[in-house]
C-alpha positions as CSV (number, residue, x, y, z in Angstrom):
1,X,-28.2,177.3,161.5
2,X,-30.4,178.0,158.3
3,X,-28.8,178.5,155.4
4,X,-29.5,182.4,154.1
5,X,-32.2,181.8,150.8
6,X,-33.1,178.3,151.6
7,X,-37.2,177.8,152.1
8,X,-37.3,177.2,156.0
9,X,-35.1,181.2,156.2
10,X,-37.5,182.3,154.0
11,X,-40.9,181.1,155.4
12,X,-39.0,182.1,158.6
13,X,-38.3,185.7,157.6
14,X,-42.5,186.0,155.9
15,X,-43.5,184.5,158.8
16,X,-41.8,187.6,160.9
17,X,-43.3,189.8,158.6
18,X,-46.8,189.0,159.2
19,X,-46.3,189.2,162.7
20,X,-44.9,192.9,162.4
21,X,-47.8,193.4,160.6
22,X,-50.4,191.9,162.8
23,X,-48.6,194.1,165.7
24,X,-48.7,197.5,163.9
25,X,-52.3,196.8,163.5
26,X,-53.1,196.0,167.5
27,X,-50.8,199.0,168.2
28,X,-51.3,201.6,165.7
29,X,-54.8,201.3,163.9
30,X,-54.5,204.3,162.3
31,X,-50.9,203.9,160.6
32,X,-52.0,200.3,159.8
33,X,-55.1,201.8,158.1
34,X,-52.9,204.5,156.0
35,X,-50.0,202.2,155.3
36,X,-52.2,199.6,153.5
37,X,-54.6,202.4,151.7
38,X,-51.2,203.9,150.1
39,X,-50.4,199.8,149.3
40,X,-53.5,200.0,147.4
41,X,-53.5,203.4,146.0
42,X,-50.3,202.6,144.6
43,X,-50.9,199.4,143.4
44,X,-53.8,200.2,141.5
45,X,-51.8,203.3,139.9
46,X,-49.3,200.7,138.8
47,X,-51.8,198.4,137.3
48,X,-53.7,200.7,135.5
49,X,-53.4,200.0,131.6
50,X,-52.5,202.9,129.3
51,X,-55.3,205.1,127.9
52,X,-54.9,206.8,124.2
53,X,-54.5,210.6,124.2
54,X,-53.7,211.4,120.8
55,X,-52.6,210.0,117.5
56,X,-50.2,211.5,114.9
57,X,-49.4,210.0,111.0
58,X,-46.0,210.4,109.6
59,X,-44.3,209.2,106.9
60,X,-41.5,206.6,107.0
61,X,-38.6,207.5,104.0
62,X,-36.8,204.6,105.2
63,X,-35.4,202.0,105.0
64,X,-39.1,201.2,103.1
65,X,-40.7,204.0,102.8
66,X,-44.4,203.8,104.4
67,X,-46.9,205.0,107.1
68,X,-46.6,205.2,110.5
69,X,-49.2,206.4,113.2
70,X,-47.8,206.6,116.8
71,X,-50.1,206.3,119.3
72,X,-49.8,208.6,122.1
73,X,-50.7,207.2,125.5
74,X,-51.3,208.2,129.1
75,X,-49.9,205.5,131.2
76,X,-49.6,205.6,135.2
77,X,-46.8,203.0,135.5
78,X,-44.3,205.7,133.2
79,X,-42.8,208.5,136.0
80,X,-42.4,211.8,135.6
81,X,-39.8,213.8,135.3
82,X,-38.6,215.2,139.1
83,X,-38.5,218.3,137.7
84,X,-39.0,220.6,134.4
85,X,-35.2,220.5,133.9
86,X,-34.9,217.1,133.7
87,X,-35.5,214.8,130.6
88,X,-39.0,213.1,130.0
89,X,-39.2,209.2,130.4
90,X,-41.2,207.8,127.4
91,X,-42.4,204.0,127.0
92,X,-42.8,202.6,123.6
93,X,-44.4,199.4,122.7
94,X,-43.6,197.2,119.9
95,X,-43.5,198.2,116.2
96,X,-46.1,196.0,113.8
97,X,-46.9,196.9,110.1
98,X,-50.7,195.9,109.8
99,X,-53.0,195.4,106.6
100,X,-56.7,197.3,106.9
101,X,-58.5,197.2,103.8
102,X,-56.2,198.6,100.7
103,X,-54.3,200.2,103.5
104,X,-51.1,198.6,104.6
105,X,-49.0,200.8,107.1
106,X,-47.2,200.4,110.7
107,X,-48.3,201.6,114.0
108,X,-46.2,201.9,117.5
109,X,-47.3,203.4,120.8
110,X,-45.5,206.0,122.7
111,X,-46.7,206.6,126.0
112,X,-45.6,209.5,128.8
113,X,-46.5,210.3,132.3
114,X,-50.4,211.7,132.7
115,X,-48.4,214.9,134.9
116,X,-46.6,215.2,131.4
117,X,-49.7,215.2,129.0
118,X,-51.6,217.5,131.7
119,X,-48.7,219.6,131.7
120,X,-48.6,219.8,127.8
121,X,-52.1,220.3,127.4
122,X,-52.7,224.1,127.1
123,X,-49.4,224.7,125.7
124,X,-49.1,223.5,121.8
125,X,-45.7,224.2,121.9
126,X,-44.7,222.1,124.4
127,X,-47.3,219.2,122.8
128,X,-45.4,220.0,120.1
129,X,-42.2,218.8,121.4
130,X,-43.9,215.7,122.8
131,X,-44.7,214.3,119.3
132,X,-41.0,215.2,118.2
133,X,-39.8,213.5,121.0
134,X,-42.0,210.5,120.2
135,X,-40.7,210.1,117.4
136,X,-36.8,210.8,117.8
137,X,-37.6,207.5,119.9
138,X,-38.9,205.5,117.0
139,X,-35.9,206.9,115.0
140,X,-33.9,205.7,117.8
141,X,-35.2,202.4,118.8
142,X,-36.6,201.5,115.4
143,X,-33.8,202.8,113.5
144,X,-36.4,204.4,110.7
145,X,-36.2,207.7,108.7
146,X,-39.2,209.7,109.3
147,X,-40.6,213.1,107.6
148,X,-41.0,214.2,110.8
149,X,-41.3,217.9,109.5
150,X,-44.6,216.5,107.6
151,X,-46.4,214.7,110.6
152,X,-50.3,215.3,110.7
153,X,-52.7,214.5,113.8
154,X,-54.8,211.7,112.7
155,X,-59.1,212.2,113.0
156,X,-58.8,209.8,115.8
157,X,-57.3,209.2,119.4
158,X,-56.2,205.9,118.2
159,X,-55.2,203.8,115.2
160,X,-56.2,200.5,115.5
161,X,-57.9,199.1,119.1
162,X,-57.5,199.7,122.1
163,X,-56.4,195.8,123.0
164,X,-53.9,195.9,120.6
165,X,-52.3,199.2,122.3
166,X,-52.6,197.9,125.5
167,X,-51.3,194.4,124.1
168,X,-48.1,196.1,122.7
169,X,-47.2,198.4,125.3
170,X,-47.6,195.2,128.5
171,X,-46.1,192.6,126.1
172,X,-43.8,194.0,124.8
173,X,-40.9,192.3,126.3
174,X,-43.0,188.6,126.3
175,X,-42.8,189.0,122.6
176,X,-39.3,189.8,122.4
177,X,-37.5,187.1,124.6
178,X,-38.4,183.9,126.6
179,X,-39.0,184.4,130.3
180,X,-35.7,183.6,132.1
181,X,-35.6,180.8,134.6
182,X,-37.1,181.7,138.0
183,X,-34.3,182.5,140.5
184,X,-34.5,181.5,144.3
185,X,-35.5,184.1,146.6
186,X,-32.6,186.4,147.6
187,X,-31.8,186.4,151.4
188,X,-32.0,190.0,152.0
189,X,-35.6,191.1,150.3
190,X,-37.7,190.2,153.6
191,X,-35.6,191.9,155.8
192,X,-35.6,194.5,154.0
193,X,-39.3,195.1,154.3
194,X,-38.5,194.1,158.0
195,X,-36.8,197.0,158.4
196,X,-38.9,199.7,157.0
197,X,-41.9,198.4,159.1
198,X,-40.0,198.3,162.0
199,X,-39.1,202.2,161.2
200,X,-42.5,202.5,160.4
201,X,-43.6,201.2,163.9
202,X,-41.2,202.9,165.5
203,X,-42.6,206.0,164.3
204,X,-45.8,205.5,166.1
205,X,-47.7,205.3,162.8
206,X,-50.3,207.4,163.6
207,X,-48.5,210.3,164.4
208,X,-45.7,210.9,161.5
209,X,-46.7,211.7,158.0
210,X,-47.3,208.3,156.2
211,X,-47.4,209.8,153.1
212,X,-43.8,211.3,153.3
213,X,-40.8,208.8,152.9
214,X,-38.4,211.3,154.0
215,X,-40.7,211.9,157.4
216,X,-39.7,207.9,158.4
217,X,-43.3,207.2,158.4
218,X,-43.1,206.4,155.0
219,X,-42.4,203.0,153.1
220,X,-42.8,202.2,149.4
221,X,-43.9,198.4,148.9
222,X,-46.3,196.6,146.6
223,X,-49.0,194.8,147.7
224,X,-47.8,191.3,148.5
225,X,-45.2,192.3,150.9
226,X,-42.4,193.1,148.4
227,X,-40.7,196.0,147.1
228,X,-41.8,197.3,143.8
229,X,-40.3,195.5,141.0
230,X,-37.8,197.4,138.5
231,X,-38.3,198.9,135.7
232,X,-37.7,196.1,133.2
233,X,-34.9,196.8,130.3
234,X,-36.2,198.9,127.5
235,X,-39.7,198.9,128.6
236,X,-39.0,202.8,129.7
237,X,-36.5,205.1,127.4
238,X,-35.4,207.9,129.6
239,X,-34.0,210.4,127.6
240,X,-30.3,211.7,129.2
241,X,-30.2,215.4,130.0
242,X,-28.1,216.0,126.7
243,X,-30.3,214.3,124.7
244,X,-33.2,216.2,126.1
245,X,-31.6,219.4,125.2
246,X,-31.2,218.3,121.8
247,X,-35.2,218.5,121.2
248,X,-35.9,221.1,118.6
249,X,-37.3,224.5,119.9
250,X,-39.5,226.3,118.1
251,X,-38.3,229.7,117.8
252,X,-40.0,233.2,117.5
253,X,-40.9,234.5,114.3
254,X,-43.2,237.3,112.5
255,X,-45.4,236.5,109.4
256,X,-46.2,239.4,107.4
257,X,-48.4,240.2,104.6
258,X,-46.8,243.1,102.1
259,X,-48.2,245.6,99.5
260,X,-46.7,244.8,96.3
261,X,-44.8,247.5,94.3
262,X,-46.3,246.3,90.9
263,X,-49.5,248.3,90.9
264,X,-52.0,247.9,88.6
265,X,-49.8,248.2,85.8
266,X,-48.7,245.0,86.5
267,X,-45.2,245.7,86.5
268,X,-44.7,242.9,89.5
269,X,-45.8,241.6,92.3
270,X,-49.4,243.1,94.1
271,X,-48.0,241.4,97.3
272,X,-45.5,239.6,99.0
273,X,-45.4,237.9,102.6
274,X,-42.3,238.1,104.6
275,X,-41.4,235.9,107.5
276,X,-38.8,237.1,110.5
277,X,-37.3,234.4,112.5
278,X,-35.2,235.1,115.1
279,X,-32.5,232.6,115.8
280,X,-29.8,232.9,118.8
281,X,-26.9,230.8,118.5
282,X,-27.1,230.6,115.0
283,X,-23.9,231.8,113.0
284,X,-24.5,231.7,109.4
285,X,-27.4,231.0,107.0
286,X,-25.2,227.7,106.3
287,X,-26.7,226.4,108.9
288,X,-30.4,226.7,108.2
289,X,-32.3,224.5,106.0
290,X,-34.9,226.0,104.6
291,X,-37.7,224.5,101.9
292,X,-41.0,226.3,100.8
293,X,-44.1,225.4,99.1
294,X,-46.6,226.9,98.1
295,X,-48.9,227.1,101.0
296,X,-46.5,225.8,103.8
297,X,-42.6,227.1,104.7
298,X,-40.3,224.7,106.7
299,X,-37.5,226.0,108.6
300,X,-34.6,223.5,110.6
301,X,-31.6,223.8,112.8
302,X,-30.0,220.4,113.3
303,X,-30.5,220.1,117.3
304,X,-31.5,223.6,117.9
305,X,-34.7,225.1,115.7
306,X,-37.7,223.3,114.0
307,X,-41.0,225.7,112.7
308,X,-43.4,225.0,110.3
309,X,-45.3,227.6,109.0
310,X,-49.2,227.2,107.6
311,X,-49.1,230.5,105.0
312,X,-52.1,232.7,104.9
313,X,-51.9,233.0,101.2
314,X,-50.9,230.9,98.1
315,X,-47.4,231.9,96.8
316,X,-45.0,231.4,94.1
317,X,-42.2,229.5,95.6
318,X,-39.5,230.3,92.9
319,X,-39.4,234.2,93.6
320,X,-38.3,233.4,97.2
321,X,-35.1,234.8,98.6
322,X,-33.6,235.0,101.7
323,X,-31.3,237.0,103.9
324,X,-29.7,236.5,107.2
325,X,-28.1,239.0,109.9
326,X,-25.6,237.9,111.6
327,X,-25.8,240.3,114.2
328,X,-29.6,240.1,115.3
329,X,-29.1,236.5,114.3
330,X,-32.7,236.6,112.8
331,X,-33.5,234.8,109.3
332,X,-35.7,237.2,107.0
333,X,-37.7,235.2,103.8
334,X,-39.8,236.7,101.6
335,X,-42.0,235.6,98.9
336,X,-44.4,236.7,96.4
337,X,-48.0,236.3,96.5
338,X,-50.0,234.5,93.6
């Protein structure tokens, strides 16, 4: 009797394997042919290294204040979400503060699914919400205080090369802890993979849908002859479905450009710009914090609203005042004009 996990079981159990193999291809060309193309399809899609999409700069306030620039990546091996309801799985790399020139600042990569980025890419709202989600994870992996309401995109698709990115994304957990001693082979992995071939055989390969798991025809392995490893622990953050919900939406809002009352007796202002924002769920004014500038206004609702507002004109940021109505909910500022 062999004992389960010891290396005559195993070679026994590969050995099987082959053979199962070796039969679906004498008696099902065709569903030997699709079974291995998907092997390879899906292999390659998981060994594909990231690609840079975009970069954005953002200050750090603490706990040193500095300069950050996320990378944002395009990486095959990060799912997407099942569906729009659910949250978005992000993988970050490793955080390193690097010296260029004069220039001393830190750099992380983010990356998402390329269904997400595709998704995201006519809709800047929805990029929007990308980069504040990138960097809600470096606030919550990194534990750093960002001006996230200040972020800019940089010139470029990527700070720094593109071996480092790649470097710190794959490596990440290499960097972080030794490699744990390798374990024996568990009993049950080959048969396992026994079974799903034998389902796959039994479906007569060529004539189910091999592309469908559900159908039966179906079986998700690697290359090799073994099952597609796990994620491993903290290489992908998936956000839960509260904290998904907890991304900042921006809301709807008017920007308008008013006469002023003054005249050309100069008895005030020539013009004033007012800005609507309509807020549902918002209470009281209490909870809005607003700040203004004089050519940009920034508007937040912890957890619910975030808008930033380029303005048209140059203003004079002390003659602001605001109102709010508590029954339209909607946040009226207005300004005068320089």
């Amino acid at each position: 009797m062999e004992v389960p996990g010891s290396p005559n079981a195993v070679l026994q159990q590969v050995n099987q394997l082959w053979s199962m193999l070796d039969d679906m291809s004498v008696n099902s060309p065709e569903g030997y042919r699709k079974f291995i193309e998907k092997q390879m399809r899906e292999g390659a899609d998981y060994c594909s290294p990231p690609q840079p999409d975009s970069c954005i700069r953002v200050g750090i306030l603490g706990p040193k204040p500095g300069v950050l620039y996320i990378n944002v990546c395009c990486w095959k091996r990060v799912p997407a979400p099942s569906s729009p309801e659910q949250p978005v799985p992000v993988c970050g790399g490793r955080l390193e503060t690097l010296t260029e020139g004069k220039e001393q600042y830190s750099v992380l990569d983010v990356a998402y699914s390329p269904a997400v980025l595709e998704r995201a890419r006519g809709d800047p709202q929805e990029r929007e919400q990308l980069h504040l989600l990138a960097m809600s994870y470096v606030v919550q992996q990194h534990s750093l205080s960002l001006n996230s309401h200040r972020y800019k995109m940089h010139s470029n698709q990527l700070k720094g090369s593109l071996e480092s990115m790649r470097d710190r994304l794959t490596q990440k957990q290499a960097k972080q802890a030794p490699s744990p001693p390798p374990q024996p082979p568990q009993a049950d992995t080959v048969p396992s993979l026994l079974q799903q071939i034998s389902s796959l055989r039994g479906k007569g390969g060529a004539g189910g849908d091999d592309d469908d798991p559900s159908a039966g025809g179906g079986v998700t392995l690697e290359l090799g002859g073994h099952q597609k490893p796990p994620a491993k622990p903290g290489l992908i953050q998936v956000i839960s479905s509260s904290e998904s919900r907890r991304v900042p939406q921006r809301p709807a809002h008017r920007l308008t450009l008013k006469p002023g009352t003054g005249g050309a007796s100069g008895g005030g202002p020539l013009k004033s710009l007012e800005l609507s924002v309509e807020l549902p769920g918002v209470r009281s004014v209490t909870e809005c914090q607003l700040s203004i500038s004089q050519d940009d206004i920034l508007l937040e609702v912890e957890d619910m609203y975030h808008l930033h507002v380029d303005l048209p004109e140059t203003v004079n940021e002390e003659t602001a005042t605001a109102t709010f109505s508590k029954r339209t909910h909607t946040l009226t500022l207005t300004v005068a004009v320089l």
